[in-house]
C-alpha positions as a LaTeX table, in Angstrom:
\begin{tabular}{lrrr}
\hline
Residue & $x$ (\AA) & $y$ (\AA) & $z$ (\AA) \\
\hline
Unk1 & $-42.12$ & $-26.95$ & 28.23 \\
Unk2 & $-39.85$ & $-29.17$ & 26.29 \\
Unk3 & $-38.38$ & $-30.69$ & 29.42 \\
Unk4 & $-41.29$ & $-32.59$ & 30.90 \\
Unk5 & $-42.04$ & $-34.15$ & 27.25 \\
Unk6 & $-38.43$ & $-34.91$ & 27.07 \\
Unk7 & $-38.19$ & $-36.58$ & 30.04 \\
Unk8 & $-41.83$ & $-38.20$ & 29.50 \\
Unk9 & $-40.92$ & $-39.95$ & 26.14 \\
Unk10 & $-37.09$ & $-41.68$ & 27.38 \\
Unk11 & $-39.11$ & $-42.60$ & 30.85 \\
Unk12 & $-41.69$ & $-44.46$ & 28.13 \\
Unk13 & $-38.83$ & $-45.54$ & 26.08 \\
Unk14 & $-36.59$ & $-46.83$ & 29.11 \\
Unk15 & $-39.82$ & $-48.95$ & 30.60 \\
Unk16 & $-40.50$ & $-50.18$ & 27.39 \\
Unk17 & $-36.88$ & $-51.76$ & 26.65 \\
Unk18 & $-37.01$ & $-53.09$ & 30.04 \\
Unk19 & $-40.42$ & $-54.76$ & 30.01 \\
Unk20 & $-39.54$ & $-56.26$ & 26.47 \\
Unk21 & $-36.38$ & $-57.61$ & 26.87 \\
Unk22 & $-37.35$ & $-60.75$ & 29.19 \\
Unk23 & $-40.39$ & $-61.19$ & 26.97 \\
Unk24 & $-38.17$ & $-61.68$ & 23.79 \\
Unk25 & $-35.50$ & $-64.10$ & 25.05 \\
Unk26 & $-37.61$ & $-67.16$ & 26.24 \\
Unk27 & $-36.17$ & $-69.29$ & 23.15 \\
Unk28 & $-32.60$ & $-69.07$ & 23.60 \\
Unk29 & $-32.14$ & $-66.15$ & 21.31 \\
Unk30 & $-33.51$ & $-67.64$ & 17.88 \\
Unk31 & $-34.44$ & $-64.72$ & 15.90 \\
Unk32 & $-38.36$ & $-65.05$ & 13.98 \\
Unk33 & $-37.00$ & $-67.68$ & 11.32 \\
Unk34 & $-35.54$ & $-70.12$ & 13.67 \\
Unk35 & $-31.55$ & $-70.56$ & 14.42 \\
Unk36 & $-29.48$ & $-68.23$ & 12.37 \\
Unk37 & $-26.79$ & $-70.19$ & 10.09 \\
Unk38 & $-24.69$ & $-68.51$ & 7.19 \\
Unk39 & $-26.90$ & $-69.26$ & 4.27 \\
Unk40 & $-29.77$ & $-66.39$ & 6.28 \\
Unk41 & $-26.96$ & $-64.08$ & 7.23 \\
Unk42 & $-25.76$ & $-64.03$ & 3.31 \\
Unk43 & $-29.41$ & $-63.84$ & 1.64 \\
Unk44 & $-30.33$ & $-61.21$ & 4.15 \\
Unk45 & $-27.56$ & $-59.10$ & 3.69 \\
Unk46 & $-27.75$ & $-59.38$ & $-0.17$ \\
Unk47 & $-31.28$ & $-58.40$ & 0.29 \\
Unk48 & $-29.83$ & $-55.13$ & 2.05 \\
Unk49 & $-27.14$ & $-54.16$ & $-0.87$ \\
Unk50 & $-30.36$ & $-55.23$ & $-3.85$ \\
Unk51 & $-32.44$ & $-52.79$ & $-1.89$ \\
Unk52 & $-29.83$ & $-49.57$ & $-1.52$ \\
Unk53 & $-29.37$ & $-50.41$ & $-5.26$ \\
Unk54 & $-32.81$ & $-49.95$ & $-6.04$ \\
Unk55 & $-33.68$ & $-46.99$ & $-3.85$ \\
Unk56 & $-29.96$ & $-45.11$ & $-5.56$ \\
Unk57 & $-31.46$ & $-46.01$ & $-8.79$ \\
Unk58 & $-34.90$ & $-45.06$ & $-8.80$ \\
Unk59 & $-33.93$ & $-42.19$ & $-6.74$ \\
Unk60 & $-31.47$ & $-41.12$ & $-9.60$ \\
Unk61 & $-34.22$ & $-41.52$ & $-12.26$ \\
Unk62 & $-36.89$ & $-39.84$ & $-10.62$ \\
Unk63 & $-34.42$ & $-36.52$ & $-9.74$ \\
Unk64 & $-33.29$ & $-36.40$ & $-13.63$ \\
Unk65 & $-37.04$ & $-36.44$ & $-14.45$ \\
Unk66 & $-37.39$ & $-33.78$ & $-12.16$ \\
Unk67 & $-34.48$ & $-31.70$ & $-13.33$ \\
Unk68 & $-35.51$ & $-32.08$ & $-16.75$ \\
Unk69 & $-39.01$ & $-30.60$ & $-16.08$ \\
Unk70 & $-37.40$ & $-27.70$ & $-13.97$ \\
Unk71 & $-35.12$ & $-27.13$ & $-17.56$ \\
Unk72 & $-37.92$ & $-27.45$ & $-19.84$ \\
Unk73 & $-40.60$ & $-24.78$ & $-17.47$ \\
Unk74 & $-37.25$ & $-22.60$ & $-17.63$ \\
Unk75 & $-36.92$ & $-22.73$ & $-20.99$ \\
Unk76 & $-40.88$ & $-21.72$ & $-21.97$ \\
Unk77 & $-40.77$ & $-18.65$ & $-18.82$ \\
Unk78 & $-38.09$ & $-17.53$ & $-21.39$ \\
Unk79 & $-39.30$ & $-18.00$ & $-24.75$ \\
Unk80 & $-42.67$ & $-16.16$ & $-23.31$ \\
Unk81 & $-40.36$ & $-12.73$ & $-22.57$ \\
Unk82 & $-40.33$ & $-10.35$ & $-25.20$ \\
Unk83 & $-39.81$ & $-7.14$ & $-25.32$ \\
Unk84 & $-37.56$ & $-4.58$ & $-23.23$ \\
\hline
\end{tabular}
């Protein structure tokens, strides 16, 4: 059952790499913004290290709200027990 899907999707995948690949090289391998020097290469991979920054950090802060609402619903399920 798996098999035939399997073997359905890479067949798709396969034709698909080999139909594109003549399509996307008609201008001598220059990439969307024209001919690729150092200054794109640098800016783009800043862009990269500013974005894993941002996703760690926001990431961080939104699991330490998190964790601090998981404390505090702790802390009123145990100031509601009384008794034996």
């Amino acid at each position: 059952m798996i098999r035939p899907a399997l073997t359905a999707t890479v067949s798709a995948l396969l034709t698909g790499l080999l139909l594109a690949s003549p399509a996307l090289a008609h201008d001598n391998g220059e990439g969307l913004v024209g001919e690729t020097d150092d200054v794109i290469i640098t800016l783009f991979s800043l862009g990269v290290v500013v974005f894993f920054f941002v996703v760690v950090c926001l990431g961080s802060f939104i699991q330490s709200r998190l964790e601090r609402r998981k404390e505090q619903r702790k802390a009123a399920k145990l100031r509601q027990r009384t008794g034996w």
